[in-house]
C-alpha atoms as an extended CHARMM CRD file, in Angstrom:
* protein
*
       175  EXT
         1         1  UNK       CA             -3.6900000000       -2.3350000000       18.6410000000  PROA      1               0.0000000000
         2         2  UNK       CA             -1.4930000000        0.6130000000       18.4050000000  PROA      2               0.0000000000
         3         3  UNK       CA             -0.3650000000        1.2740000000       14.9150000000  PROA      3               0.0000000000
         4         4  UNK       CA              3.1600000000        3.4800000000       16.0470000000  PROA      4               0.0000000000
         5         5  UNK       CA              6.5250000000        2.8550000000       16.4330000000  PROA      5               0.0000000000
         6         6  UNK       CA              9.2600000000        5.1560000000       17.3570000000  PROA      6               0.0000000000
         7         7  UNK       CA              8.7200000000        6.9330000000       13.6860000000  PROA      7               0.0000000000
         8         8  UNK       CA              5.6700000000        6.2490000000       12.3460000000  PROA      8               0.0000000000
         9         9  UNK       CA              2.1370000000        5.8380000000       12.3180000000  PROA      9               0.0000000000
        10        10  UNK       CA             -0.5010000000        4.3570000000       10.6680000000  PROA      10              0.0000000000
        11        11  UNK       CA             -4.4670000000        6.1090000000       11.1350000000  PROA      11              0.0000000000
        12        12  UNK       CA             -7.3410000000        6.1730000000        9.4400000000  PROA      12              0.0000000000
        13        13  UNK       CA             -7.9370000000        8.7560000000        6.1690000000  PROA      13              0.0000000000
        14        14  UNK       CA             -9.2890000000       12.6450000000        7.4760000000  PROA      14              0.0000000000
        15        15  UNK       CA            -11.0930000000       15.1800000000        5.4220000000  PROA      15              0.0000000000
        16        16  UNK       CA             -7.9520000000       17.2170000000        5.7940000000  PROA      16              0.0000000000
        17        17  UNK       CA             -6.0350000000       14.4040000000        3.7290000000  PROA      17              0.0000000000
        18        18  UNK       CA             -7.7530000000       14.9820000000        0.6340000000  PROA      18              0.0000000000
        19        19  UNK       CA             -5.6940000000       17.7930000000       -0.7970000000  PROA      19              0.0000000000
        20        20  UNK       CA             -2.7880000000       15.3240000000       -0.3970000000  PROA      20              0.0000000000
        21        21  UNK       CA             -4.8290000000       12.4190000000       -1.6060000000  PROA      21              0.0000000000
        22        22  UNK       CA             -5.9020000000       14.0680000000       -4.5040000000  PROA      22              0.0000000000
        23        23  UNK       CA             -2.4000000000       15.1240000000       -5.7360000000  PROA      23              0.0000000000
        24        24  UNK       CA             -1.1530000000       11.4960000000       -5.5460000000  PROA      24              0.0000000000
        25        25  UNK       CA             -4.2770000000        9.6990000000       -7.3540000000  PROA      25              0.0000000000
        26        26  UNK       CA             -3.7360000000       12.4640000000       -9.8740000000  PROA      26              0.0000000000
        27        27  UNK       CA             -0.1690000000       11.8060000000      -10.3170000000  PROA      27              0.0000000000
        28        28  UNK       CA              0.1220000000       10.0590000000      -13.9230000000  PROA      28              0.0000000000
        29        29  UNK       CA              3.3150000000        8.4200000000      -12.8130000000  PROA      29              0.0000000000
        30        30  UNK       CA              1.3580000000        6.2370000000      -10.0720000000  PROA      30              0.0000000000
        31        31  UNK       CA             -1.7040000000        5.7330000000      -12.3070000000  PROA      31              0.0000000000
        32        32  UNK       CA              0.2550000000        2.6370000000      -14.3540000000  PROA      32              0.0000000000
        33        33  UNK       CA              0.5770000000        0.5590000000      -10.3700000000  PROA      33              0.0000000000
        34        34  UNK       CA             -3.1620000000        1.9020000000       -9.2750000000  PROA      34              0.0000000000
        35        35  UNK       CA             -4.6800000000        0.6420000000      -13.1080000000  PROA      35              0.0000000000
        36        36  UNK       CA             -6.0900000000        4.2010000000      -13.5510000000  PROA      36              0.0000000000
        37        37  UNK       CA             -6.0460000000        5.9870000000      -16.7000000000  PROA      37              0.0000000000
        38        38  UNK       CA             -8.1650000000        8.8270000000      -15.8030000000  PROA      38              0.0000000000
        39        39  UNK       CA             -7.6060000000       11.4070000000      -12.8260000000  PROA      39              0.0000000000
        40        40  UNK       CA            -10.3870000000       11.3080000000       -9.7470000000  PROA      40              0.0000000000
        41        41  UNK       CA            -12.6550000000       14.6300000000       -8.7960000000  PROA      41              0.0000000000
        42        42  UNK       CA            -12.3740000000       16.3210000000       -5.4130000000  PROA      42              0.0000000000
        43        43  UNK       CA            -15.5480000000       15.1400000000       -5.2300000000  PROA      43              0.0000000000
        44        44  UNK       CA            -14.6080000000       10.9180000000       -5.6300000000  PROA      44              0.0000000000
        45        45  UNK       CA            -11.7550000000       11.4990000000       -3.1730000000  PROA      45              0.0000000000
        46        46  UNK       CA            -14.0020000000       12.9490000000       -0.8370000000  PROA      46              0.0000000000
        47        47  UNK       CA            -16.7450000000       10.5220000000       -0.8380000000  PROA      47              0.0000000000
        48        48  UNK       CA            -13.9920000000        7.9600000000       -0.2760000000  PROA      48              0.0000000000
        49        49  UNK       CA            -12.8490000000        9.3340000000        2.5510000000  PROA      49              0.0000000000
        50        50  UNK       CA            -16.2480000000        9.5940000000        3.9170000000  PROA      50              0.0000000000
        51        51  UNK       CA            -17.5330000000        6.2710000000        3.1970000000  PROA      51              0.0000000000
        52        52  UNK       CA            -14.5780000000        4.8550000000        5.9580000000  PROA      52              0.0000000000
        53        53  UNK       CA            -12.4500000000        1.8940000000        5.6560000000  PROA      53              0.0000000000
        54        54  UNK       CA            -14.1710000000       -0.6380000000        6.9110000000  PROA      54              0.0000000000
        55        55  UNK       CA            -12.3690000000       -4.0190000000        5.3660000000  PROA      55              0.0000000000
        56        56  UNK       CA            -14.7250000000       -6.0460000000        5.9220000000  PROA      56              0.0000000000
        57        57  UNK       CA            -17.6370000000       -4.2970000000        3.7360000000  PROA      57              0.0000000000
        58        58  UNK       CA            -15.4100000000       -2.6850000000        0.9400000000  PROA      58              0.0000000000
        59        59  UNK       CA            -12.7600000000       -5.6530000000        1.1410000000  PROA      59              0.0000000000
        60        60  UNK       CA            -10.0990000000       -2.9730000000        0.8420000000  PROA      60              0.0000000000
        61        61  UNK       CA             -9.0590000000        0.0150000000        3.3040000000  PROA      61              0.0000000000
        62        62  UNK       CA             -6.6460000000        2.6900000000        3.6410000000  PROA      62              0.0000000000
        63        63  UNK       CA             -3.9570000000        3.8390000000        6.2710000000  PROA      63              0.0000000000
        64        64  UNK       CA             -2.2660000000        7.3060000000        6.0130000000  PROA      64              0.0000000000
        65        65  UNK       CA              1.2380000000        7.1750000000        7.1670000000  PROA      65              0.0000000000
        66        66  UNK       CA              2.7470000000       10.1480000000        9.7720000000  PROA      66              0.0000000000
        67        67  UNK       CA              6.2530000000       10.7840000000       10.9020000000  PROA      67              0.0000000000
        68        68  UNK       CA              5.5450000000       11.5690000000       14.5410000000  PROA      68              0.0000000000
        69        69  UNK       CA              5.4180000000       15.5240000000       13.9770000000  PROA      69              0.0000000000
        70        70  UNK       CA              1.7150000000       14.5420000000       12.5120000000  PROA      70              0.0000000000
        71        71  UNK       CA              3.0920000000       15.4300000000        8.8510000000  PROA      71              0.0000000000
        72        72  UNK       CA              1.2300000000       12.9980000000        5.9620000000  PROA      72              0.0000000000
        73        73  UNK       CA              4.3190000000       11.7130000000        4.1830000000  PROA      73              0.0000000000
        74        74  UNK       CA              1.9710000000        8.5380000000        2.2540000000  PROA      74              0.0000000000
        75        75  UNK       CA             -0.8840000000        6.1690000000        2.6350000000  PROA      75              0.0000000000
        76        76  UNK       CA             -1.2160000000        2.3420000000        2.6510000000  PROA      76              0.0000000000
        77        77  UNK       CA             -3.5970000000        0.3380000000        1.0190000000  PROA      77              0.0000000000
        78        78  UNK       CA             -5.1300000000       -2.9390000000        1.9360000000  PROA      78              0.0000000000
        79        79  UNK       CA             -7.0100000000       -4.8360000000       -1.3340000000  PROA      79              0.0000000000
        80        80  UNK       CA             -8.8050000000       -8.0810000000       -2.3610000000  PROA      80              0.0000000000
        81        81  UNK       CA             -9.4060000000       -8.9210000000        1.2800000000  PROA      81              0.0000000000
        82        82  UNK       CA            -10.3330000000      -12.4240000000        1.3760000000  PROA      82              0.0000000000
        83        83  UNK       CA            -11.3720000000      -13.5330000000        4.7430000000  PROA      83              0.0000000000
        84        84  UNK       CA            -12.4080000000      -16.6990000000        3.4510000000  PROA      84              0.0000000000
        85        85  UNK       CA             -9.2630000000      -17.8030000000        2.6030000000  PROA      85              0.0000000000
        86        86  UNK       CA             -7.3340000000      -15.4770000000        4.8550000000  PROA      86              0.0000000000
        87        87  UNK       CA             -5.6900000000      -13.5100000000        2.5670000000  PROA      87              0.0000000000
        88        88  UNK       CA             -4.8750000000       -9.8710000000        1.3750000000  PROA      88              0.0000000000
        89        89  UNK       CA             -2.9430000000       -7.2770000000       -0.8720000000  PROA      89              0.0000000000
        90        90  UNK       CA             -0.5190000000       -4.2320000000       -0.0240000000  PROA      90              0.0000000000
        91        91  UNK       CA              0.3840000000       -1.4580000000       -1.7780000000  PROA      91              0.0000000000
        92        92  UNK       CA              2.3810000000        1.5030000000       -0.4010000000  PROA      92              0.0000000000
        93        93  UNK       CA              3.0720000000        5.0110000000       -1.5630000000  PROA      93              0.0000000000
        94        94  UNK       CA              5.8010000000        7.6450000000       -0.3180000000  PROA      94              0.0000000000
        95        95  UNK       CA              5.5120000000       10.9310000000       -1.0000000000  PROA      95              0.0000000000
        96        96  UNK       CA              8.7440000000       11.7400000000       -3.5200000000  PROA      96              0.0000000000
        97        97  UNK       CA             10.0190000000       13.8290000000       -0.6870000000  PROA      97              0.0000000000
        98        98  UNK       CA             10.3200000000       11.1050000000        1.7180000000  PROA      98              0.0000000000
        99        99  UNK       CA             11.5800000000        8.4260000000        0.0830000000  PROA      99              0.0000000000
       100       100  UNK       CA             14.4220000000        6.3940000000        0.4240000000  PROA      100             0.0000000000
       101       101  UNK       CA             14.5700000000        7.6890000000        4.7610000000  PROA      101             0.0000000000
       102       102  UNK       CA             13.0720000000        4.1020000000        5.6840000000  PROA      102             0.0000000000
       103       103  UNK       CA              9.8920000000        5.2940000000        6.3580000000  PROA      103             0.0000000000
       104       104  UNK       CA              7.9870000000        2.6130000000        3.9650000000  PROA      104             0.0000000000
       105       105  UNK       CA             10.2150000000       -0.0190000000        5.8600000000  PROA      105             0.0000000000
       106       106  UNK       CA              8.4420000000        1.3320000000        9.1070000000  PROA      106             0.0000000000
       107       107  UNK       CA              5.0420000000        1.4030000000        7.9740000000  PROA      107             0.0000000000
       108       108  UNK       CA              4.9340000000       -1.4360000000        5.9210000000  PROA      108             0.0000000000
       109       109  UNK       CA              6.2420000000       -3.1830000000        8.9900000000  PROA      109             0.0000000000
       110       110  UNK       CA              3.3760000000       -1.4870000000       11.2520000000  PROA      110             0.0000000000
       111       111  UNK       CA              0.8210000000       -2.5700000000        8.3140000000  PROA      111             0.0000000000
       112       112  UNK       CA              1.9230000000       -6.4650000000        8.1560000000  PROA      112             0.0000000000
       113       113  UNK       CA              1.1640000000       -6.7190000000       11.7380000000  PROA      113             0.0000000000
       114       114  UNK       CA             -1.9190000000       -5.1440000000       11.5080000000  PROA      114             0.0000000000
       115       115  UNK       CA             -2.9110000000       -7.7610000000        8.6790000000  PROA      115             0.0000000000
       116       116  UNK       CA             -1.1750000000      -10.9860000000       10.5200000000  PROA      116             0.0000000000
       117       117  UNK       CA             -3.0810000000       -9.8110000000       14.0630000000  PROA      117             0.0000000000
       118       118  UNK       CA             -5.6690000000       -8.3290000000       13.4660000000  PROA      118             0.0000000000
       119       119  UNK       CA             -6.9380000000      -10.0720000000        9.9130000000  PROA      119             0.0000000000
       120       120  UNK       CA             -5.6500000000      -12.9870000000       10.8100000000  PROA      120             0.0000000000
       121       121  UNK       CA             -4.5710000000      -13.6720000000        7.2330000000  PROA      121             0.0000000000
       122       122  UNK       CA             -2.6470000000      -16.1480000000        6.0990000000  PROA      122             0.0000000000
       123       123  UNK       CA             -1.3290000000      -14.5610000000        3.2450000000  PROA      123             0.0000000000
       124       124  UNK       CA              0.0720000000      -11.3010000000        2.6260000000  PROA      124             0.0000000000
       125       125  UNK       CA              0.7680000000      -10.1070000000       -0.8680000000  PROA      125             0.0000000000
       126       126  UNK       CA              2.0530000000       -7.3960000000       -3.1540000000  PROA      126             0.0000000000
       127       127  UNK       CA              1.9600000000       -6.5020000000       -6.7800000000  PROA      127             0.0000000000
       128       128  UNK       CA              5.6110000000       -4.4770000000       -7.6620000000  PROA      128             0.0000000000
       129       129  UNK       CA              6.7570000000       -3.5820000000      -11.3250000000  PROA      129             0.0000000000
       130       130  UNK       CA             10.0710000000       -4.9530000000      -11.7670000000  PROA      130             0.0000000000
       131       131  UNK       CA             11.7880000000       -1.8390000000      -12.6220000000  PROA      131             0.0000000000
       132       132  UNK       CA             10.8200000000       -0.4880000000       -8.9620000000  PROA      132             0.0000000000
       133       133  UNK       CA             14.0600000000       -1.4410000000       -7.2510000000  PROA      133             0.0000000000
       134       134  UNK       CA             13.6410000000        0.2330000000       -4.2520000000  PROA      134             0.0000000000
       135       135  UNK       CA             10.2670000000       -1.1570000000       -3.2640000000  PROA      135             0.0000000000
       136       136  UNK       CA             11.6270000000       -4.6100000000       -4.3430000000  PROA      136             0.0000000000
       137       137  UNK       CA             14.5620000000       -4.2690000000       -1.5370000000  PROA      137             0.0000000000
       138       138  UNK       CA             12.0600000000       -2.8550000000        1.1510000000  PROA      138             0.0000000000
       139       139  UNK       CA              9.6110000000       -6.0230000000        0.4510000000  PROA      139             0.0000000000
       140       140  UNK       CA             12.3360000000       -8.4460000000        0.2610000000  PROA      140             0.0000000000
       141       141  UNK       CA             14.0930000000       -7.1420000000        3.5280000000  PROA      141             0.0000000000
       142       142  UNK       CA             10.2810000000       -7.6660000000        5.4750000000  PROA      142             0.0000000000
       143       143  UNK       CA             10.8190000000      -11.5880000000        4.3370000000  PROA      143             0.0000000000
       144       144  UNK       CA              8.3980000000      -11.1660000000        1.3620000000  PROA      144             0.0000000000
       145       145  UNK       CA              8.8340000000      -13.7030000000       -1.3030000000  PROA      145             0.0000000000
       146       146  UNK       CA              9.5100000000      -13.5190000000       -5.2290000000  PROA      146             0.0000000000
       147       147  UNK       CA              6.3500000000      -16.0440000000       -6.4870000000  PROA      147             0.0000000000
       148       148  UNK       CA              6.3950000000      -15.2270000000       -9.9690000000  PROA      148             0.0000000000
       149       149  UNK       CA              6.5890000000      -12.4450000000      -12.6490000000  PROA      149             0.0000000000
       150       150  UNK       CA              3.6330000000      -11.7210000000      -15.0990000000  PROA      150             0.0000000000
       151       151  UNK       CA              5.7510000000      -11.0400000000      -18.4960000000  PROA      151             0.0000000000
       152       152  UNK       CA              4.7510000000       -7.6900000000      -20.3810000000  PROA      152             0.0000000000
       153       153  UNK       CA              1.5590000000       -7.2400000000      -17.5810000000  PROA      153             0.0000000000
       154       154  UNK       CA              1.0530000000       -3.1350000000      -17.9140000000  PROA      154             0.0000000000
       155       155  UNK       CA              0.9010000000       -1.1300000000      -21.1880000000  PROA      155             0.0000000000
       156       156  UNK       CA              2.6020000000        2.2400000000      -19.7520000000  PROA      156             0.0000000000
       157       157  UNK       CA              1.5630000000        3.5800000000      -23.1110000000  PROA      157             0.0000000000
       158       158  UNK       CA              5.1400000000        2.9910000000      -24.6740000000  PROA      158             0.0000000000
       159       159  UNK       CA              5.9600000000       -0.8230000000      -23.7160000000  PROA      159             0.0000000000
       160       160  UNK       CA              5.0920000000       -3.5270000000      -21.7910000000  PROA      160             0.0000000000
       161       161  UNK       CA              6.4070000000       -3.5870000000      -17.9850000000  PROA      161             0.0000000000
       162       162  UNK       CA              6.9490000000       -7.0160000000      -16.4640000000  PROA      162             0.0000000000
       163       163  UNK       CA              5.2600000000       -7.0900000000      -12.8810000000  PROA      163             0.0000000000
       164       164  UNK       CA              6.6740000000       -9.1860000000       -9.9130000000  PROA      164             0.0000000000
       165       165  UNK       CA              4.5140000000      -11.1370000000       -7.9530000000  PROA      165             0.0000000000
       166       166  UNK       CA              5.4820000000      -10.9610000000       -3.9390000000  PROA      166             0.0000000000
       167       167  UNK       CA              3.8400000000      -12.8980000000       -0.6180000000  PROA      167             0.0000000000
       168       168  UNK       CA              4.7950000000      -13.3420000000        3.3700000000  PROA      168             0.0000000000
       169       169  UNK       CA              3.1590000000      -16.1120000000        4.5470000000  PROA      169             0.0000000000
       170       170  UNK       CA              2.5350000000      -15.8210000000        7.8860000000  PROA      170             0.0000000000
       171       171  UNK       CA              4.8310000000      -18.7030000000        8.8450000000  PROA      171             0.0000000000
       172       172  UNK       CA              7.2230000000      -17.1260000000        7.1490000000  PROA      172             0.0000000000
       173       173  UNK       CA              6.7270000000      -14.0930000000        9.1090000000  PROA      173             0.0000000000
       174       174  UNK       CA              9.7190000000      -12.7970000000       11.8400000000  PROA      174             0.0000000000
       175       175  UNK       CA              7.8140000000      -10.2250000000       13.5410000000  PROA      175             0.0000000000
């Protein structure tokens, strides 16, 4: 299975990604949606790119995302792979500079058939703080589902953030 489409793709993470990597896992304002508190070494981010993303082993893998001029512009990350009951998690990050230019839209689309075809899970889910607008529109206009909302979830270390509770069954599913 190809992961491309006419502006996208999805691959594997490179040595040559961690530079990139290591400036968004550093980032304190994606540390409150990863449950970090604490920034990762060169070292870490290197010795998870070299371990490999095999799913099955680690139960959790990660895609780098590419316009089609070979430029990084984000990752996705597969989690809590169940493949006894047929289920995993999502999580997406754009680079600030490419937001908001449907590229997300494009990969998350590539990544959900990745997960429906070649996981064959059942279940597809996400995790989205309900002040993130723009990833709520993006999930909801891939036919996710609103399940629930865990009330005051994350301490951002000034309040409590309410986090929304998405899933695309693959019944559900359009693609």
């Amino acid at each position: 299975m190809k992961l491309v489409n006419q502006h996208v793709r999805l691959r594997a993470t490179e040595p040559s990604d961690a530079e990139l990597i290591y400036a968004w896992e550093n980032d304190p304002e994606n540390w409150l949606v990863s449950n970090t508190i604490a920034p990762y070494s060169m070292h870490h981010i290197l010795q998870f790119i070299e371990k490999g993303n095999d799913i099955y082993a680690d139960h959790q893998c990660r895609f780098m995302i590419e316009d089609l001029q070979q430029h990084p512009v984000g990752c996705i990350d597969l989690y809590d792979f169940d493949p006894k009951n047929h289920r995993v998690g999502l999580g997406i990050l754009i680079d600030k500079g490419f937001r908001e230019k449907g590229i997300g839209k494009e990969a998350l689309g590539l990544a959900i058939r990745y997960c429906f075809q070649m996981l064959e899970v059942h279940s597809i889910f996400a995790n989205i703080l309900s002040s993130n607008e723009a990833s709520i529109r993006m999930f909801e206009s891939l036919d996710f589902e609103h399940r629930g909302t865990r009330k005051e979830w994350l301490w951002n270390g000034e309040e409590y953030c309410d986090e929304r509770f998405y899933q695309l069954l693959a019944s559900k599913h359009q693609g």
